[in-house]
N, CA, C and O atoms as a GROMACS GRO file, in nm:
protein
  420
    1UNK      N    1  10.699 -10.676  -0.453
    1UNK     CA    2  10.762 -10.571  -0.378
    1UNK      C    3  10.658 -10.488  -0.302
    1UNK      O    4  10.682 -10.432  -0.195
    2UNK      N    5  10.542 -10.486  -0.364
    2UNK     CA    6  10.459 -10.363  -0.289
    2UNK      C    7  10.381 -10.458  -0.172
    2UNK      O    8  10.306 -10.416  -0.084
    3UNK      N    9  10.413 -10.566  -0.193
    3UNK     CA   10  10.303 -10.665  -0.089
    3UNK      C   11  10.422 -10.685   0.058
    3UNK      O   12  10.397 -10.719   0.174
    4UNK      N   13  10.506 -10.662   0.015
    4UNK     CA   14  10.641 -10.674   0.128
    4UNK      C   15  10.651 -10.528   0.218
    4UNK      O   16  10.658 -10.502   0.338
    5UNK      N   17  10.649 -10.456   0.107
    5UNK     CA   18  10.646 -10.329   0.193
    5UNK      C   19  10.495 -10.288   0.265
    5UNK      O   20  10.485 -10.242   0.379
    6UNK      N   21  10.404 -10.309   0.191
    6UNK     CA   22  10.241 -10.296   0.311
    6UNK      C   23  10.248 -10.374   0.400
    6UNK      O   24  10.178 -10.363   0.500
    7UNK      N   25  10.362 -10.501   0.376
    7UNK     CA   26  10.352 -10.553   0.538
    7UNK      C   27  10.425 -10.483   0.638
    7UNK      O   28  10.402 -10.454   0.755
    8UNK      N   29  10.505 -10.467   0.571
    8UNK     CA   30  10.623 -10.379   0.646
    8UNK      C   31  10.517 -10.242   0.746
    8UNK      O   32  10.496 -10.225   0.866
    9UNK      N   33  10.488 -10.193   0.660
    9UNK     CA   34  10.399 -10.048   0.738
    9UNK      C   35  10.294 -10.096   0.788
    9UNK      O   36  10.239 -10.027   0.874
   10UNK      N   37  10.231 -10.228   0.754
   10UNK     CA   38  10.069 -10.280   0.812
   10UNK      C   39  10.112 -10.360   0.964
   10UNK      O   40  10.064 -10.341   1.076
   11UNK      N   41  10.188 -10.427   0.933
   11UNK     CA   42  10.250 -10.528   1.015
   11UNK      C   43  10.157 -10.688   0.982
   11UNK      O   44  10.182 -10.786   1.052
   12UNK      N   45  10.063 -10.692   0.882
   12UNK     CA   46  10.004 -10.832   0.919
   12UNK      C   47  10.014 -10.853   0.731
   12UNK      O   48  10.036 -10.770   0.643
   13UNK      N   49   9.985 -10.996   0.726
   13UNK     CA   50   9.965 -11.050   0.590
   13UNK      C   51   9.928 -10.938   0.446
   13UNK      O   52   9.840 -10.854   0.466
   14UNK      N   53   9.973 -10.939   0.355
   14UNK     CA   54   9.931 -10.886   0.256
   14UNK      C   55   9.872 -10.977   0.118
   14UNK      O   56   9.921 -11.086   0.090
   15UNK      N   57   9.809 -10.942   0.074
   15UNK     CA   58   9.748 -10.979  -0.085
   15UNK      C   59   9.704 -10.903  -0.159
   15UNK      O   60   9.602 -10.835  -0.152
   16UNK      N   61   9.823 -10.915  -0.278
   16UNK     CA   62   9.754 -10.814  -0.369
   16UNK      C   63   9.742 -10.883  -0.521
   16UNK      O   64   9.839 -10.946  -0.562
   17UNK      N   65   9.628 -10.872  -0.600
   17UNK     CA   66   9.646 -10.938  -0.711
   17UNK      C   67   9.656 -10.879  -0.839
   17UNK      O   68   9.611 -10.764  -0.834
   18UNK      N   69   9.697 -10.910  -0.951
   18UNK     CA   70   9.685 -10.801  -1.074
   18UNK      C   71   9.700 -10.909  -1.189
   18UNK      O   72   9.696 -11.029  -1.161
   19UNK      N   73   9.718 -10.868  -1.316
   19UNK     CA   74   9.704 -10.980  -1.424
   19UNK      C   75   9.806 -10.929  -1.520
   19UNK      O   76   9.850 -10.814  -1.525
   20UNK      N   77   9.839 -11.033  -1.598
   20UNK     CA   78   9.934 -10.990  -1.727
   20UNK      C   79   9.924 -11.065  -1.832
   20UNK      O   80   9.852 -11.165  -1.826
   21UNK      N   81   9.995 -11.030  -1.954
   21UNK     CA   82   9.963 -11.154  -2.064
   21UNK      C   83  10.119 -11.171  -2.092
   21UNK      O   84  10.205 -11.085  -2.110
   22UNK      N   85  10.130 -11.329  -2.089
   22UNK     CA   86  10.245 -11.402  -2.102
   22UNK      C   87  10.228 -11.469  -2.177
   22UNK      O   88  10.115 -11.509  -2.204
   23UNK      N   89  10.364 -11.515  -2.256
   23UNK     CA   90  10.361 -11.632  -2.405
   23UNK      C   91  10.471 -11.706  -2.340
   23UNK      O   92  10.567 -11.634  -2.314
   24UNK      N   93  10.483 -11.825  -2.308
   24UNK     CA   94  10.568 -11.981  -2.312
   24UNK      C   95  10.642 -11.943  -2.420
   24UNK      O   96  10.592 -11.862  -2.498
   25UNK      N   97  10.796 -12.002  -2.448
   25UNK     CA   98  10.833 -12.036  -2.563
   25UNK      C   99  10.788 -12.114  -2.653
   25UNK      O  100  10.846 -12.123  -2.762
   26UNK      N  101  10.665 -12.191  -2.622
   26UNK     CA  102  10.584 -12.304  -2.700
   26UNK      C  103  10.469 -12.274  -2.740
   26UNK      O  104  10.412 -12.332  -2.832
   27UNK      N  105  10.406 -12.148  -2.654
   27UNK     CA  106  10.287 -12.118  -2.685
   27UNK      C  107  10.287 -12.020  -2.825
   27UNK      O  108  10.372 -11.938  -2.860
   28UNK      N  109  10.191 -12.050  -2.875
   28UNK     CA  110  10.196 -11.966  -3.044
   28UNK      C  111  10.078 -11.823  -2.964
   28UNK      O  112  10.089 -11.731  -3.046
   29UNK      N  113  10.022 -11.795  -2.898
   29UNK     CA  114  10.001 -11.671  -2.866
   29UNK      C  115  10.022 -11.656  -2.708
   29UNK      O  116  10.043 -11.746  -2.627
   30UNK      N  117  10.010 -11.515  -2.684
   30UNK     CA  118  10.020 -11.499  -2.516
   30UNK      C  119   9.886 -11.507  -2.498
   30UNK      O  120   9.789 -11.494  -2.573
   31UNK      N  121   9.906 -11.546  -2.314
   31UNK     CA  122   9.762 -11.568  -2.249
   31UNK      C  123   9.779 -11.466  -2.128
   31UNK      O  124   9.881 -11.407  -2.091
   32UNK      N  125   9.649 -11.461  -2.077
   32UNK     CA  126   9.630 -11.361  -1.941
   32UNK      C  127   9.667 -11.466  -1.822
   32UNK      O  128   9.636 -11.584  -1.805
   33UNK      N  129   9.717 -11.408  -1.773
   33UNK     CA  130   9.786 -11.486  -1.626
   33UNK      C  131   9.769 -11.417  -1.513
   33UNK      O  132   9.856 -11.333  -1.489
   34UNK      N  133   9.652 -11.433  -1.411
   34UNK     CA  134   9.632 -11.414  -1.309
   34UNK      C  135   9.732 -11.407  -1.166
   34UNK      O  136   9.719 -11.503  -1.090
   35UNK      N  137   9.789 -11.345  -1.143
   35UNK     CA  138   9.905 -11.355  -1.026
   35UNK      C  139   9.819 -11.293  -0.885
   35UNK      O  140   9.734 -11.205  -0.868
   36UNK      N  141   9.889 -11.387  -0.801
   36UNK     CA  142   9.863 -11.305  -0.650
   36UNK      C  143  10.040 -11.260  -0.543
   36UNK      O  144  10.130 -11.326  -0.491
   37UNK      N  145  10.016 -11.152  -0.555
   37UNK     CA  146  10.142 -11.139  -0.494
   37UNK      C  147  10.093 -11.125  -0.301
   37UNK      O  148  10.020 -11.045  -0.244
   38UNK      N  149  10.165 -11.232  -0.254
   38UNK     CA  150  10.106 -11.256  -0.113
   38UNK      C  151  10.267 -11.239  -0.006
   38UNK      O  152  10.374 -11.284  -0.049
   39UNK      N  153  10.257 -11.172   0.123
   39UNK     CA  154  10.351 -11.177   0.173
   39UNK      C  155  10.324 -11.200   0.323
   39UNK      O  156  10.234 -11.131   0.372
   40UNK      N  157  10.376 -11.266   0.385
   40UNK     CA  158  10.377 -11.270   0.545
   40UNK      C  159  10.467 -11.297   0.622
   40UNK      O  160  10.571 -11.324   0.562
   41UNK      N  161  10.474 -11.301   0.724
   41UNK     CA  162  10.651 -11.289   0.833
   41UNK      C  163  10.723 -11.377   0.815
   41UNK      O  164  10.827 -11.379   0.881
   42UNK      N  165  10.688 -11.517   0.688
   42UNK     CA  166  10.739 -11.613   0.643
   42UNK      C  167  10.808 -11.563   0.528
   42UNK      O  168  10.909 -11.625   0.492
   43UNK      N  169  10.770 -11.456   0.460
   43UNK     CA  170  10.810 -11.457   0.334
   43UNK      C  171  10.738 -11.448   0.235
   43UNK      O  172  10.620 -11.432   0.265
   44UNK      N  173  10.768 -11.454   0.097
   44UNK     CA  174  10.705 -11.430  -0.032
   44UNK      C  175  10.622 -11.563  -0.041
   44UNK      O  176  10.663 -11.659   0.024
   45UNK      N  177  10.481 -11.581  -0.135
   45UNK     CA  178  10.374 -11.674  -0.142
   45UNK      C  179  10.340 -11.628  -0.289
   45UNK      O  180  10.217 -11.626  -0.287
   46UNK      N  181  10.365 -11.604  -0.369
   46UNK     CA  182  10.350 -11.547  -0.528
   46UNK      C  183  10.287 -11.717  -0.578
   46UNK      O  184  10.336 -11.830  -0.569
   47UNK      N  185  10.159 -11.663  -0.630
   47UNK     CA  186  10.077 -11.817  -0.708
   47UNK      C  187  10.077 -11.696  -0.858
   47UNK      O  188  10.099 -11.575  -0.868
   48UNK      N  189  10.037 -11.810  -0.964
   48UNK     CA  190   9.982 -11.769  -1.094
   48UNK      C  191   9.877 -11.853  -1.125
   48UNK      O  192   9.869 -11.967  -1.078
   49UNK      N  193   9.790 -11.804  -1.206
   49UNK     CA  194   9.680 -11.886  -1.287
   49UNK      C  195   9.689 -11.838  -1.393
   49UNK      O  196   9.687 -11.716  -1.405
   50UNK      N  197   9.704 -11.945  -1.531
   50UNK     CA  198   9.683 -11.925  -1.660
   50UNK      C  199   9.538 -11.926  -1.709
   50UNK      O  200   9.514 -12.046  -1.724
   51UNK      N  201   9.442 -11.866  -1.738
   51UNK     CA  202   9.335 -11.865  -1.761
   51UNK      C  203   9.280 -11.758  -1.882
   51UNK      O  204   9.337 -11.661  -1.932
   52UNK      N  205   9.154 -11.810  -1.906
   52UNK     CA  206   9.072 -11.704  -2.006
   52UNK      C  207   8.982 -11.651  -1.940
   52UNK      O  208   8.945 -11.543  -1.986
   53UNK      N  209   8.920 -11.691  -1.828
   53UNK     CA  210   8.811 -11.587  -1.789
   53UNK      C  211   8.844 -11.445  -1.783
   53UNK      O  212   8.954 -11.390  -1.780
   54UNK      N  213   8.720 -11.396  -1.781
   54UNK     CA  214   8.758 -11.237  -1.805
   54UNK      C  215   8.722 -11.199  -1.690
   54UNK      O  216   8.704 -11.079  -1.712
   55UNK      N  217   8.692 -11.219  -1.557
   55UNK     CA  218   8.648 -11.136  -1.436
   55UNK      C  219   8.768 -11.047  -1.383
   55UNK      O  220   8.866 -11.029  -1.455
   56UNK      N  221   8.760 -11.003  -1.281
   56UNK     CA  222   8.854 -10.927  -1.205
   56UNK      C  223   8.951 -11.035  -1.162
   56UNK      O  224   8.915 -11.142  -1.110
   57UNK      N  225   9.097 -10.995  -1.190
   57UNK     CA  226   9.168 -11.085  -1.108
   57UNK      C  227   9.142 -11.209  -0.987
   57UNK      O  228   9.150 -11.332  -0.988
   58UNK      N  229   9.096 -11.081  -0.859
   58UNK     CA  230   9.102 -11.136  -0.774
   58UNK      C  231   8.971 -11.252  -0.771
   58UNK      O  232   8.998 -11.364  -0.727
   59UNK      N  233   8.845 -11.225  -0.813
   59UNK     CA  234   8.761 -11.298  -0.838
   59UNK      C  235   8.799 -11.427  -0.909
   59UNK      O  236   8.778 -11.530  -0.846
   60UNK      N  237   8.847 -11.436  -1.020
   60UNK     CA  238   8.928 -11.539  -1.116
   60UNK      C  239   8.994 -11.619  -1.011
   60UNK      O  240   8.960 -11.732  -0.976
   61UNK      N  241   9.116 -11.532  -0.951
   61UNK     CA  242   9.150 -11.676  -0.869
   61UNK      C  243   9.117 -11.711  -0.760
   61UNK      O  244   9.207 -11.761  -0.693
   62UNK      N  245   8.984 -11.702  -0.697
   62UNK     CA  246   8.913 -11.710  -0.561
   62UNK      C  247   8.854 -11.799  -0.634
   62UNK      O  248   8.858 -11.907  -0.576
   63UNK      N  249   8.799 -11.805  -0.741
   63UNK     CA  250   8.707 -11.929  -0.860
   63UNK      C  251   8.811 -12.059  -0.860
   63UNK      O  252   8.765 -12.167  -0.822
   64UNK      N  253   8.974 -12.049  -0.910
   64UNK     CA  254   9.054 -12.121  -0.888
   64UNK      C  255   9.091 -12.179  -0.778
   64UNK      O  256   9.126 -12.297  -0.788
   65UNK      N  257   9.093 -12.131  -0.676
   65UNK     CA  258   9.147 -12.189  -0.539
   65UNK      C  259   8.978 -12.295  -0.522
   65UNK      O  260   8.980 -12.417  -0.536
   66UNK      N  261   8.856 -12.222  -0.492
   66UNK     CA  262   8.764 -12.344  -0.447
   66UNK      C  263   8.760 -12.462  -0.546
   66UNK      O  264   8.716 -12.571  -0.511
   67UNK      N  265   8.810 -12.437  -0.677
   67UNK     CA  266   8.820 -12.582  -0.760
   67UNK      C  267   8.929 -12.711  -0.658
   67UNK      O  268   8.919 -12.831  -0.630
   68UNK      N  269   9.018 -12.612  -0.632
   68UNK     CA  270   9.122 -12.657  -0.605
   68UNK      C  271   9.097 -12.760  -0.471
   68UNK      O  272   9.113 -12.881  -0.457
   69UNK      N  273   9.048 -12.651  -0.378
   69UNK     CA  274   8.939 -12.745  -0.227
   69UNK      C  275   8.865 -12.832  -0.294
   69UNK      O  276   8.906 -12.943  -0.262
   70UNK      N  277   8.761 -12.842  -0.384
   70UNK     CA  278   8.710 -12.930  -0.405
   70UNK      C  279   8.812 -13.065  -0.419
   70UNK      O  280   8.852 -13.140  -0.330
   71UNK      N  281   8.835 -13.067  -0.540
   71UNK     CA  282   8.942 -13.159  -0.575
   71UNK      C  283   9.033 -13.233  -0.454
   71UNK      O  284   9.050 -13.355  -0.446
   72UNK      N  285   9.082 -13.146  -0.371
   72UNK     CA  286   9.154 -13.228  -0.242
   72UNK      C  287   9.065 -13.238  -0.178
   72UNK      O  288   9.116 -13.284  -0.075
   73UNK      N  289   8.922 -13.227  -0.151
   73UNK     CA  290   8.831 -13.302  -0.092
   73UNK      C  291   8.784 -13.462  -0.133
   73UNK      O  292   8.753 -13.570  -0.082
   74UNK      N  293   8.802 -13.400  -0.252
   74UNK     CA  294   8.726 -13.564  -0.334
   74UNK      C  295   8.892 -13.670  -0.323
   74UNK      O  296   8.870 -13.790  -0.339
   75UNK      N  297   8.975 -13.649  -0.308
   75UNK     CA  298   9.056 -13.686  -0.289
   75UNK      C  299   9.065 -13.779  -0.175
   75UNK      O  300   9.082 -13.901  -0.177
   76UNK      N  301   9.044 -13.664  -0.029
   76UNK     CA  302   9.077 -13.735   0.086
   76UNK      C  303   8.965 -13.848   0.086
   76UNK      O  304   8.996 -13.962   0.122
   77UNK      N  305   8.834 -13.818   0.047
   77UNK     CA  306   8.730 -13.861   0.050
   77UNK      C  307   8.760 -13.994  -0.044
   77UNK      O  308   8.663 -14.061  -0.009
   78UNK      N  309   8.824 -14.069  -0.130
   78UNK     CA  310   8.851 -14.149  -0.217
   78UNK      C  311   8.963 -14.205  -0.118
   78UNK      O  312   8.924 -14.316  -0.084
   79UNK      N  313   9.057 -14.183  -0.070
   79UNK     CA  314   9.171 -14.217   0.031
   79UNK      C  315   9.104 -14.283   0.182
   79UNK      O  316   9.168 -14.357   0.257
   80UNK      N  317   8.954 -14.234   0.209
   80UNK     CA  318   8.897 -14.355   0.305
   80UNK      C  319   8.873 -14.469   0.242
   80UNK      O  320   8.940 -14.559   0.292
   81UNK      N  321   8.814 -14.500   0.164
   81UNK     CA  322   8.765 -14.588   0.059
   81UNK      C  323   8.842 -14.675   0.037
   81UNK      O  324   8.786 -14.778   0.000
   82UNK      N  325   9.026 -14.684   0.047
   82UNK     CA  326   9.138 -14.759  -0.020
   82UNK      C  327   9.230 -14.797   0.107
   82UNK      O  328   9.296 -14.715   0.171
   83UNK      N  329   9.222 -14.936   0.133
   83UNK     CA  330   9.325 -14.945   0.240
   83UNK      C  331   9.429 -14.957   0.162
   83UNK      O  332   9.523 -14.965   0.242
   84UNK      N  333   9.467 -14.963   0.066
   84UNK     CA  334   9.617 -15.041   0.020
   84UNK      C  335   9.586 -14.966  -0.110
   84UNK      O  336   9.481 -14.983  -0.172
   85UNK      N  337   9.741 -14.837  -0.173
   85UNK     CA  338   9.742 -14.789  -0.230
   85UNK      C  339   9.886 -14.769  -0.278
   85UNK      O  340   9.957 -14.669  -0.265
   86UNK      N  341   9.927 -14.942  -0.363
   86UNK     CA  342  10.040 -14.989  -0.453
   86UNK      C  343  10.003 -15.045  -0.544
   86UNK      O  344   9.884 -15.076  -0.557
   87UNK      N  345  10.134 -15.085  -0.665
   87UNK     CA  346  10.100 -15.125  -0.803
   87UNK      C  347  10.181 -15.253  -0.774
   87UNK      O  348  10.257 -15.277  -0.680
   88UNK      N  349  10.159 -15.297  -0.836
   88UNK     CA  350  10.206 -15.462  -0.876
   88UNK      C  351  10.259 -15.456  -1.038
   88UNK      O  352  10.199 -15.450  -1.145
   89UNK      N  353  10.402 -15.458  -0.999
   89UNK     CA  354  10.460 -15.481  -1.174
   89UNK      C  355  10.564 -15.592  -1.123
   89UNK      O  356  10.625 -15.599  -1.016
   90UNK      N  357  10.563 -15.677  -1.238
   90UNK     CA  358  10.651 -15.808  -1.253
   90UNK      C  359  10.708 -15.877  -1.123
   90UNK      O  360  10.821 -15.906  -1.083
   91UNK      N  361  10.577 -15.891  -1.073
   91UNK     CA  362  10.558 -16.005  -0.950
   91UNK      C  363  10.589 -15.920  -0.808
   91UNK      O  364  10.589 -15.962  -0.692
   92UNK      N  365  10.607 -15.826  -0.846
   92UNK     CA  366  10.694 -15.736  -0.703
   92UNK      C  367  10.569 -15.591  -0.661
   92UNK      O  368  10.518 -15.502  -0.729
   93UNK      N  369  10.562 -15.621  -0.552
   93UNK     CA  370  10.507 -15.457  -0.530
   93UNK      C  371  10.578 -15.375  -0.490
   93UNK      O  372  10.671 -15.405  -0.416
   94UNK      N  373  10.556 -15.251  -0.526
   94UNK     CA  374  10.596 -15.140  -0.544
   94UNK      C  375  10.543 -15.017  -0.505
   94UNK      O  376  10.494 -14.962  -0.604
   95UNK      N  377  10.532 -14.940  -0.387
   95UNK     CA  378  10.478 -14.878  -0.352
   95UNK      C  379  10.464 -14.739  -0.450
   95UNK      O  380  10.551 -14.699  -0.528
   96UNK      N  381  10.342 -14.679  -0.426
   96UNK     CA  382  10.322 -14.588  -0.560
   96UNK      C  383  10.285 -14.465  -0.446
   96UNK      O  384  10.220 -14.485  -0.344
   97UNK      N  385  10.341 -14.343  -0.487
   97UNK     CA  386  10.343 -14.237  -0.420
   97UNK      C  387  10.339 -14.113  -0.469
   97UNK      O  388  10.438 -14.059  -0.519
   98UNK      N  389  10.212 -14.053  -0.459
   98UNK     CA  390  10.163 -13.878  -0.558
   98UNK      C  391  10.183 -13.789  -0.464
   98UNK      O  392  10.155 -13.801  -0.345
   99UNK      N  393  10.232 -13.701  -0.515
   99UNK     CA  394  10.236 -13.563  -0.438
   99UNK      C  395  10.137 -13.508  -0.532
   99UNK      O  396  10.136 -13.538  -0.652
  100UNK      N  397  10.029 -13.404  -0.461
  100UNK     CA  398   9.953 -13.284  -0.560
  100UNK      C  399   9.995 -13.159  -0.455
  100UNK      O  400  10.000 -13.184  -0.335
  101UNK      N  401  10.025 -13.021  -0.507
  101UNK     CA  402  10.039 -12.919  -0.472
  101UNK      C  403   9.889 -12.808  -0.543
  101UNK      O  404   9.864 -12.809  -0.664
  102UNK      N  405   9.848 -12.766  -0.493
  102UNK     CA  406   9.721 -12.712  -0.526
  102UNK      C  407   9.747 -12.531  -0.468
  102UNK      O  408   9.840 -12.506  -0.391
  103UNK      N  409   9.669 -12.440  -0.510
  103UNK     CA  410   9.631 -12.314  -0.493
  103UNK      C  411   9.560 -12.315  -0.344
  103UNK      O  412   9.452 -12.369  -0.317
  104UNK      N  413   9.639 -12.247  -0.260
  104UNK     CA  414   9.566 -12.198  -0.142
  104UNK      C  415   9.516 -12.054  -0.123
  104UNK      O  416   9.583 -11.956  -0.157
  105UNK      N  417   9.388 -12.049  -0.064
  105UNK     CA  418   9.361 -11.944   0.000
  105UNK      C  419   9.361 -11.875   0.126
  105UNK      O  420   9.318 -11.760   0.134
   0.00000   0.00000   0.00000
């Protein structure tokens, strides 16, 4: 709400981040969960990170997002390497298809 309304009075993108501790119904204790509440003329952009580091929010998930670049780097970078990217089960191919959704900054 407060990232909607500073756009509202700013007129351009907002980010604001803060932290909380949340428990899963599965988890046997709560953890700190990093949130970014993000808003722009598109709309709401709300990410979370479950984590233990102890830094400042926003630091924590600026640490998370470049993991995240890395990783879809080494990715695309592995995707030159492979012309043909299917499985072969019981004589038939089968095209095999990943989606990854990752943390942007």
């Amino acid at each position: 709400m407060q990232a909607a309304e500073a756009l509202e009075a700013q007129g351009c993108k907002q980010k604001l981040f803060g932290q909380l501790s949340y428990a899963a119904g599965s988890w046997k204790r709560k953890r700190r969960v990093i949130h970014k509440a993000e808003h722009t003329d598109k709309g709401a952009n709300p990410r979370f990170v479950v984590t233990s580091l102890r830094a400042e929010p926003e630091s924590v998930y600026r640490q998370y997002c470049k993991r995240g670049e890395m990783e879809n780097n080494i990715k695309k970078q592995m995707m030159l390497y492979s012309d043909r990217t299917s499985a072969i089960s019981g004589g038939r191919t089968s095209g095999a298809c990943y989606s990854h959704r990752s943390l942007t900054c």
